[in-house]
N, CA, C and O of each residue as an XYZ file, in Angstrom:
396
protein
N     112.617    117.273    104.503
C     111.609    117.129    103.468
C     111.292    115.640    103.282
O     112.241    114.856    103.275
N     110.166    115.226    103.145
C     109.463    113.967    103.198
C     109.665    113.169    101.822
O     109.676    113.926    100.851
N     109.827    111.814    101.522
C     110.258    111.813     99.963
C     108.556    111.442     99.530
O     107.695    111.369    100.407
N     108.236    111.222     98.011
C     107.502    111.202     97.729
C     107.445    110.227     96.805
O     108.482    110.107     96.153
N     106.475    109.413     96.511
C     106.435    108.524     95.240
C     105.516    108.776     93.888
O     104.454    109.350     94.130
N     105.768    108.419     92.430
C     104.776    108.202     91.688
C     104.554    106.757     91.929
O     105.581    106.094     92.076
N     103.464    106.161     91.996
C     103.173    104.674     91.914
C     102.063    104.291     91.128
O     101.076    105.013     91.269
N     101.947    103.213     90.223
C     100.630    103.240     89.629
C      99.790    102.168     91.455
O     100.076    101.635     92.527
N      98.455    102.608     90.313
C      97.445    101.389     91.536
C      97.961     99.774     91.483
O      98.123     99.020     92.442
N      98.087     99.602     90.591
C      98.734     97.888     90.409
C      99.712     97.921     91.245
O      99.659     96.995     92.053
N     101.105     99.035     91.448
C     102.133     98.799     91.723
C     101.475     98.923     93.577
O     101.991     98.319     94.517
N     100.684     99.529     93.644
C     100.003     99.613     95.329
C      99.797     98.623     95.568
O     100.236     97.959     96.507
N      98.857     98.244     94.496
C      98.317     96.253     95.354
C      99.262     95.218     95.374
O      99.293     94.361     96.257
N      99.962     95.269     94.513
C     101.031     94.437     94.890
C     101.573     94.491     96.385
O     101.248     93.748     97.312
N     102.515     95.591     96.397
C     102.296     95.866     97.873
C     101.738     95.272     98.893
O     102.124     94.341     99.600
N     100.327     96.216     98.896
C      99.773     95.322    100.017
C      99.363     94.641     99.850
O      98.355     94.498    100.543
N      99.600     93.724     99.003
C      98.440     92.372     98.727
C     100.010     91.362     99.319
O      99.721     90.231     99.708
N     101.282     91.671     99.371
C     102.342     90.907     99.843
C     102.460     90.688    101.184
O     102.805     89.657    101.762
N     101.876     92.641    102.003
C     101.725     92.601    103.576
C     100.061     91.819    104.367
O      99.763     91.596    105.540
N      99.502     91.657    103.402
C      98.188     91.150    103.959
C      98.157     89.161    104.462
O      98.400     88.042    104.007
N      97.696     89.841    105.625
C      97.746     88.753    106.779
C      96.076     88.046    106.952
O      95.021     88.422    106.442
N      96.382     86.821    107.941
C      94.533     86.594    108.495
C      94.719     87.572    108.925
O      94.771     88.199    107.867
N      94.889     88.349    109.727
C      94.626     89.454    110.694
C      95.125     90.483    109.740
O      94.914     91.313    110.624
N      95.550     91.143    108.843
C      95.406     92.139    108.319
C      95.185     92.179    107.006
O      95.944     91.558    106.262
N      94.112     92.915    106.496
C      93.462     92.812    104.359
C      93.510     94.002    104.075
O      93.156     94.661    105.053
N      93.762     94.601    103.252
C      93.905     95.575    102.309
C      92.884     96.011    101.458
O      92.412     95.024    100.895
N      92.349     97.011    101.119
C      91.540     97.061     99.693
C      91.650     98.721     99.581
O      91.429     99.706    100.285
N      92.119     98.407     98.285
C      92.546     99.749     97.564
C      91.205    100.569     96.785
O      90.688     99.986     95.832
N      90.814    101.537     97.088
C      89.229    101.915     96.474
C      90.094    102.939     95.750
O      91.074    103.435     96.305
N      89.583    103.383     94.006
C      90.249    104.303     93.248
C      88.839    105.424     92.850
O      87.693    105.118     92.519
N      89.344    106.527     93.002
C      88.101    107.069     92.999
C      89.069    108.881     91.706
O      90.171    109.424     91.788
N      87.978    109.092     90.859
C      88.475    109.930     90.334
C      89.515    111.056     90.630
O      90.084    111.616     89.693
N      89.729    111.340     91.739
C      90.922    112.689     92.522
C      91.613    111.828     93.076
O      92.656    111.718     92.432
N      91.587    110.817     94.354
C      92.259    110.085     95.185
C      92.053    108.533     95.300
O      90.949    108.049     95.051
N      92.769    108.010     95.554
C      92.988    106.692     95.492
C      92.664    106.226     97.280
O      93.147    107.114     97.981
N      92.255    105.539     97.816
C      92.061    105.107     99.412
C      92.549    103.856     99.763
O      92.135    102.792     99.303
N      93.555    104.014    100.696
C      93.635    102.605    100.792
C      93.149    102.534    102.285
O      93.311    103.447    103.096
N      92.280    100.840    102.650
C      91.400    100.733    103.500
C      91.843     99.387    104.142
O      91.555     98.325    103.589
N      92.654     99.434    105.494
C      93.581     98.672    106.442
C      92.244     98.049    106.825
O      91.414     98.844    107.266
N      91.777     96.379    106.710
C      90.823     95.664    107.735
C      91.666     94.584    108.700
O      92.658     93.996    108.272
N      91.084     94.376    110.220
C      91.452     93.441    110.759
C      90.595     92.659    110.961
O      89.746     92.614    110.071
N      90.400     91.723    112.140
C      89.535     90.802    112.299
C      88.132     91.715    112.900
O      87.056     91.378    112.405
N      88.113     92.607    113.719
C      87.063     93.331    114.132
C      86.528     93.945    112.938
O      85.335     93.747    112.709
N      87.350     94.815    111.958
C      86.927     95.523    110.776
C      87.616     96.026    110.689
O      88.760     95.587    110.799
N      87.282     97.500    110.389
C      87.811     98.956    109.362
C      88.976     99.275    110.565
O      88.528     99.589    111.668
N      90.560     99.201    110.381
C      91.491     99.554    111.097
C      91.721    101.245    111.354
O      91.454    102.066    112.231
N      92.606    101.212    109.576
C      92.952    102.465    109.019
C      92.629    102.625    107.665
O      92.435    101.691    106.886
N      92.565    103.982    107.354
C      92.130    104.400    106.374
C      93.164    105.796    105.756
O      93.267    106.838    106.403
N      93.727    105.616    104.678
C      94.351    107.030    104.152
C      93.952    107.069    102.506
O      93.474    106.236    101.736
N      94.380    108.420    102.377
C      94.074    108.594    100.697
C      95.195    109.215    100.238
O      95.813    109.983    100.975
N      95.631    108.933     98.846
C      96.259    109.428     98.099
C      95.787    110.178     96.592
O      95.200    109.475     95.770
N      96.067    111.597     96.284
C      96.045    111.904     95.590
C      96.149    111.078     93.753
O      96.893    110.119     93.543
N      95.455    111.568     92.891
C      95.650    110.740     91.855
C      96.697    112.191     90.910
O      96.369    113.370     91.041
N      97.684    111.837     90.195
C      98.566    112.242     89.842
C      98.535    112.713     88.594
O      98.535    113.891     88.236
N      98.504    111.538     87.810
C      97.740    111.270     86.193
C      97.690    110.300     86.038
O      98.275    109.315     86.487
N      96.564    110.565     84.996
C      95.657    109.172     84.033
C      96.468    108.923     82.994
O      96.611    109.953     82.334
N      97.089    107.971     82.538
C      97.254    107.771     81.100
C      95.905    107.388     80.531
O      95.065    106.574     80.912
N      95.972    108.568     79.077
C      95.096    107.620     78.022
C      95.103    106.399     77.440
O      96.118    106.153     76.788
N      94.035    105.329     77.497
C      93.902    103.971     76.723
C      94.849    103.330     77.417
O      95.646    102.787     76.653
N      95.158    103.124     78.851
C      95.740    102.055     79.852
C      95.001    101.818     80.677
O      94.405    102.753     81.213
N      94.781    100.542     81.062
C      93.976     99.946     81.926
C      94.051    100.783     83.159
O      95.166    101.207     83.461
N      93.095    101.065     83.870
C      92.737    101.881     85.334
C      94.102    101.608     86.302
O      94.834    102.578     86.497
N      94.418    100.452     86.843
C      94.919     99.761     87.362
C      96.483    100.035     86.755
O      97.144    100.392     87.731
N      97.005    100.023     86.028
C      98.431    100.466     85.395
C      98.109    102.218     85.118
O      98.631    102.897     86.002
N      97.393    102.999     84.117
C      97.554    103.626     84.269
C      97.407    104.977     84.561
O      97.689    106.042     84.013
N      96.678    104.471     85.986
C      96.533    105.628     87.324
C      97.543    106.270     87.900
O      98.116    105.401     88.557
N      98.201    107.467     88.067
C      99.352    107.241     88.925
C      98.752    107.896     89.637
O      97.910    108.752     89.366
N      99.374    107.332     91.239
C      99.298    108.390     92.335
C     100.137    108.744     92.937
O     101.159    108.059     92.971
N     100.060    109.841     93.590
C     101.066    110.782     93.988
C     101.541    109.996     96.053
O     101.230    110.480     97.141
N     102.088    109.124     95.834
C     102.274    108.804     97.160
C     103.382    109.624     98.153
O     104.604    109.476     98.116
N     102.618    110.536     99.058
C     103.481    111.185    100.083
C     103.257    110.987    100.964
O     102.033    111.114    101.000
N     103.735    110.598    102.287
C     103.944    110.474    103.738
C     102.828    111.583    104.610
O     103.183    112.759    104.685
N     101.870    111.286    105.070
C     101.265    112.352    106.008
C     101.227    112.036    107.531
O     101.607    111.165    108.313
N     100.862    112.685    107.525
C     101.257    112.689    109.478
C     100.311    111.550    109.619
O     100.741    110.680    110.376
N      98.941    111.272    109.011
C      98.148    110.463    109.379
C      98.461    108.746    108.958
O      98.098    107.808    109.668
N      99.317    108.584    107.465
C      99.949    107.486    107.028
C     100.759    107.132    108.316
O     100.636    106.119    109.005
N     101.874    108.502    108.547
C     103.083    108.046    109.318
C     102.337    107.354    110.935
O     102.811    106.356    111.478
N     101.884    107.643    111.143
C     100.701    106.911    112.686
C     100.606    105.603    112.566
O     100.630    104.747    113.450
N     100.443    105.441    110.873
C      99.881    103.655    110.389
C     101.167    103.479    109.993
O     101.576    103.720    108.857
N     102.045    102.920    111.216
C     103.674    102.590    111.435
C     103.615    101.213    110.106
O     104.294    101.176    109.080
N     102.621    100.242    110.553
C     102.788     98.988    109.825
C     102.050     99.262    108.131
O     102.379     98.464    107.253
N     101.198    100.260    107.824
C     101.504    100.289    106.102
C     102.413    101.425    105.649
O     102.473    101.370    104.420
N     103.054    102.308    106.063
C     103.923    103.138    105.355
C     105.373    102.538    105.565
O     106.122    102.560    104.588
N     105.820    102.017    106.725
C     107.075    101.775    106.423
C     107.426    100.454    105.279
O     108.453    100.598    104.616
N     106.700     99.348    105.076
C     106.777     97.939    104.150
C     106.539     98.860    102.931
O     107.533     98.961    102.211
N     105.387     99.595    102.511
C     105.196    100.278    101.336
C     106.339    101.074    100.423
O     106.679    101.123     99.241
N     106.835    101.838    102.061
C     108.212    102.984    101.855
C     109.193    102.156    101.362
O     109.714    102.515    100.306
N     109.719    100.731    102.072
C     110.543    100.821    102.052
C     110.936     99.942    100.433
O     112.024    100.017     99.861
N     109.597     99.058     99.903
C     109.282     98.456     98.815
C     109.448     99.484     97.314
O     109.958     99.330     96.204
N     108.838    100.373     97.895
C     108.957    101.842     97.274
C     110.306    102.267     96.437
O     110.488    102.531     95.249
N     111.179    102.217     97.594
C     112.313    102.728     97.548
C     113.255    101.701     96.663
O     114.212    101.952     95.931
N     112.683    100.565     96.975
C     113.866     99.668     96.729
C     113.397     99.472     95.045
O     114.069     98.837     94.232
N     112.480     99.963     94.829
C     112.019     99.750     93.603
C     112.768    100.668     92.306
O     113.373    100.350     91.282
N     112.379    101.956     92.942
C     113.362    103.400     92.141
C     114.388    103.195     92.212
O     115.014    103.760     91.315
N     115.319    102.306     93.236
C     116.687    102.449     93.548
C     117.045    101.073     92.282
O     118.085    101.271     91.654
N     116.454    100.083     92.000
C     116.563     98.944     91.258
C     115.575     98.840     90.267
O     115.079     97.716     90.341
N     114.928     99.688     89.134
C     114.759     99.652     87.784
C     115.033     98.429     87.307
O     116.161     97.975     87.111
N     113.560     97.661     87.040
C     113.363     96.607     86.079
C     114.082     97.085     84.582
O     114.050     98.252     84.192
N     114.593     96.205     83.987
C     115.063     96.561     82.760
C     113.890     96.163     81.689
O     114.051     96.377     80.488
């Protein structure tokens, strides 16, 4: 069984805004059901996946409180270089709770 994350959108860009290179940019598009995140290189549009949106908190900024439902798909798992830094940022995050 595949693990799964809640993440808000902030906690995404962080993320990839840490893995983004000259040669690789990020941009997270949030769209009412799913969230997209959109891999560019120097040619352009790399990869592309979406994530489900989870829940909205009421009266929190878009950006904090969006959650999305981050799970592993066959099509993420292909994009070796954003699921494993994400996963493993992910993980280390639930496992170590900011106080």
């Amino acid at each position: 069984m595949a693990q799964c994350y809640l993440a808000s959108i902030s906690t995404l860009k962080e993320i990839l805004q840490s893995q983004a290179t000259q040669q690789a940019r990020y941009r997270v598009v949030a769209g009412q059901d799913m969230v997209t995140v959109i891999h560019y290189g120097p040619s352009g549009l790399l990869h592309q996946v979406a994530f489900p949106v989870a829940y909205v908190i009421p009266d929190v900024p878009e950006d904090e409180g969006t959650l999305i439902l981050m799970v592993p798909t066959e099509r993420s798992r292909e994009w070796e270089n954003f699921w494993v830094p994400v996963e493993k940022h992910l993980v280390s995050a639930s496992t170590n709770p900011v106080a």
